[in-house]
Residue, then its C-alpha position, 0 to 999 in steps of 0.5 A: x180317158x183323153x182322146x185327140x183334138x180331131x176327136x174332140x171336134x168332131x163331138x163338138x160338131x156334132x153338137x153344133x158348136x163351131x169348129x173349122x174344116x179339118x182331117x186327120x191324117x195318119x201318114x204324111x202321104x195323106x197330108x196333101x189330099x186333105x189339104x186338097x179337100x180344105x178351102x184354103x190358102x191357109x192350112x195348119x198342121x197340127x200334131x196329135x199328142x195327148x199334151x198341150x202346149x204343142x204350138x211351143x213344144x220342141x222336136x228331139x230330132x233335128x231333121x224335125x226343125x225347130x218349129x213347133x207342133x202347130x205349123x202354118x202352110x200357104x200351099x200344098x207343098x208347105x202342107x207335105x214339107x210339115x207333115x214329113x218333118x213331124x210324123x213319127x218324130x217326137x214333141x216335147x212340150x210342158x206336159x209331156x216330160x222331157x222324154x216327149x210324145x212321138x208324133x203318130x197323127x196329124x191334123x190338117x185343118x183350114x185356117x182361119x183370120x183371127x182378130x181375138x183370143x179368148x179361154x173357155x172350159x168346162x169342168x166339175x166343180x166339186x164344191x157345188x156338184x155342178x158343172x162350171x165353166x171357166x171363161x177369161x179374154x186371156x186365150x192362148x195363155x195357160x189358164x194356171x199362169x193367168x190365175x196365178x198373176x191376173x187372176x181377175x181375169x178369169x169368170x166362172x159360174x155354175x149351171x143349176x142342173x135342174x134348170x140347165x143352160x138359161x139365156x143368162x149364162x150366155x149373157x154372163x159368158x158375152x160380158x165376161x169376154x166383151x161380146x155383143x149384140x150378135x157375137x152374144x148370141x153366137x156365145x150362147x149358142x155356143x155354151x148350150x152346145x157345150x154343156x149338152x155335149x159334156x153332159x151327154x157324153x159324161x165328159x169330165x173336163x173340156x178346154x176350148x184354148x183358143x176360142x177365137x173371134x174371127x174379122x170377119x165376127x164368127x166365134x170358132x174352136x180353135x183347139x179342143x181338149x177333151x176327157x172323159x169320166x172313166x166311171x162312166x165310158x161303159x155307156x158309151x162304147x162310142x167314145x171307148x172306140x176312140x182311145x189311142x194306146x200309143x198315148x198311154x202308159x203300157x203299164x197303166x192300159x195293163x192295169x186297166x185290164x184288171x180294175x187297178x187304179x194306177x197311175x205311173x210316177x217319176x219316183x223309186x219306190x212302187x207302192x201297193x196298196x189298197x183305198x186311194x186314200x191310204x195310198x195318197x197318205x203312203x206316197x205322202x208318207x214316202x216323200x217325208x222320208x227322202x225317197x219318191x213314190x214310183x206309182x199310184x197304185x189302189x188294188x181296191x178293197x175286194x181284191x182277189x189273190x189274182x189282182x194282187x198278183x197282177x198288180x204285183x207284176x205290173x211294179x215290178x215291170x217298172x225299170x225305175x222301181x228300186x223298191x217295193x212297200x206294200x201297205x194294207x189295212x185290211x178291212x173288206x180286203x183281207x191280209x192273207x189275201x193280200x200275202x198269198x197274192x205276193x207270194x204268188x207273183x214273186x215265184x212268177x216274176x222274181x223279186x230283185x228289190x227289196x221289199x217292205x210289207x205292213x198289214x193290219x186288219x183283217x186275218x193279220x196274223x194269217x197274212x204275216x205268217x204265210x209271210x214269214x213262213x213264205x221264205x221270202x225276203x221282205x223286211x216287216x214294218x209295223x205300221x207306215x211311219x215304220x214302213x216308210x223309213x224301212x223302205x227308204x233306206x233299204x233302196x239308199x243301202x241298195x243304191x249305194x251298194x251299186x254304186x260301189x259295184x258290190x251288187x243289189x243287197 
């Protein structure tokens, strides 16, 4: 789960790290009382998107201008004039894809002097079961791009869980970006905060980019990028409280509704399947062929006749989805399951596309003659090689069926 910069800071603060004034903003009728409440000269006004990159995004609509997603002001009137030319306009940037977020929030912060530019993050590093941080003097920058052509640029080290956040690790971070005497202190300071916060709040990622060292010697987070673990939001209801809809994909938030792991794709080809394991392998597999998967889709290894349905529904209801292939193998979860669950939601939802079905495991043979007997018009495969040709060349024979005018086959 992602949430807003705003929201991040204010963890942030909570946790004593340095973060500047700010609010946000919900209408731009807001934008000059808050920058009223700021110290000033100097505001910005930042767009609230679940997407980096904003600074160098882009408006689709021209009335927005061609700057980007991060504007400075110098008066309050600058402050208004940006926010009417954002809100509720929408920001492409090299996260978003190109159909871009719409702009619901805004942030209007106090500026700061800054003399430096420097990346810090937080992260899980699974190799060692620890939390790792991630610092380089390459602030500002995408940390992909600088690993990819500095890469000597970047220092990272891990906190024994056992021990904590030593005075070392502050040591270690200073060094890493040229810090000393009391900016070394101020950067230990910095990182006790932010492990106490990612471990307490069960965070799965937080991205400092830029942390800056202001002329006047203060270390502050500039921007704040946060996630959280989904496994582990039912402790904090706190944080679910801060979750924004508008960012999500409606399909994904219906998933959510009933335990589906789902994640929306840019392919053809919705897939249905159950272990997160077989589904990587079964868009692999898909991708080998020519075709695109549509979705991540694992309905779990005890799924019920209903979440199969729900699942079900949930691809269909995707316009880009021009075919279906469901890939079980059952072993808690059980082939008739599964079969009746489609059934079930095809007589609800309809089926336009053509659908490939492979089951094995448990209670097969129940699940490929309720199939078979189901009226049902679905192409069998045998196992996923089989499977994966079949669907890709029914939707090839079907698009191109289209595109002749002859209608869907």
């Amino acid at each position: 789960m992602n949430i807003h910069e705003y929201q991040a800071k204010t963890i942030l603060r909570e946790f004593g790290a340095p973060v500047s004034r700010g609010a946000p903003v919900l209408t731009p009728g807001e934008a000059e009382a808050a920058a009223r409440a700021l110290p000033g000269p100097v505001y910005v006004v930042k767009a609230q998107i679940h997407a980096g990159g904003r600074g160098k995004g882009h408006f689709i609509e021209p009335e927005a201008g061609e700057k980007g997603g991060v504007r400075i002001a110098r008066s309050f009137q600058e402050v208004v004039e940006a926010a009417q030319a954002m809100f509720e306009h929408t920001l492409v940037t090299a996260q978003t894809g190109p159909h871009g977020r719409k702009v619901r929030r805004l942030y209007i912060e106090d500026g700061c002097d800054i003399a430096k530019e420097f990346y810090l993050s937080l992260l899980v590093d699974r190799s060692t079961s620890r939390i790792a941080f991630v610092v380089s003097t390459e602030g500002g920058m995408d940390i992909e791009e600088v690993a990819q052509h500095t890469p000597d640029k970047i220092v990272t080290f891990s906190i024994d869980p056992a021990t904590g956040i030593e005075p070392f690790h502050g040591r270690t971070a200073a060094v890493a970006l040229g810090l000393e005497g009391d900016q070394a202190k101020q950067m230990h300071q910095l990182v006790t905060s932010l492990y106490n916060a990612f471990v307490a709040k069960d965070m799965a990622m937080l991205e400092v980019n830029p942390l800056v060292l202001t002329r006047d010697g203060r270390l502050l987070c500039l921007d704040a990028k946060v996630s959280f673990d989904p496994n582990a939001l039912f402790k904090h209801p706190d944080v679910v409280a801060l979750r924004d809809e508008n960012e999500e994909d409606p399909k994904e938030i219906e998933a959510s509704k009933y335990d589906l792991a789902y994640i929306a794709l840019d392919g053809e080809i919705g897939c249905m399947v159950n272990g997160a394991g077989l589904a990587m392998a079964t868009m692999d597999i898909i991708k080998l062929y020519g075709g695109s998967p549509a979705n991540f889709l694992d309905v779990g290894g005890g799924a019920s006749k209903e979440k199969v349905t729900h699942a079900f529904k949930i691809i269909t209801a995707d316009p880009q989805v021009k075919g279906i292939l469901v890939n079980i193998f059952g072993g808690i979860m059980k082939c008739d399951v599964i079969a009746e669950g489609i059934i079930a939601a095809v007589k609800e939802v309809g089926l336009e596309v053509p659908l490939v079905v492979r089951l094995e495991g448990t209670n097969v043979e129940i699940g490929k003659k309720i199939l078979s007997t189901s009226g049902l018009d679905l192409i069998p495969a045998d196992d996923l090689d089989d499977a994966a040709q079949k669907i890709v060349a029914a939707v090839a024979k079907r698009t191109a069926a289209l595109a002749q005018g002859k209608g869907a086959v």
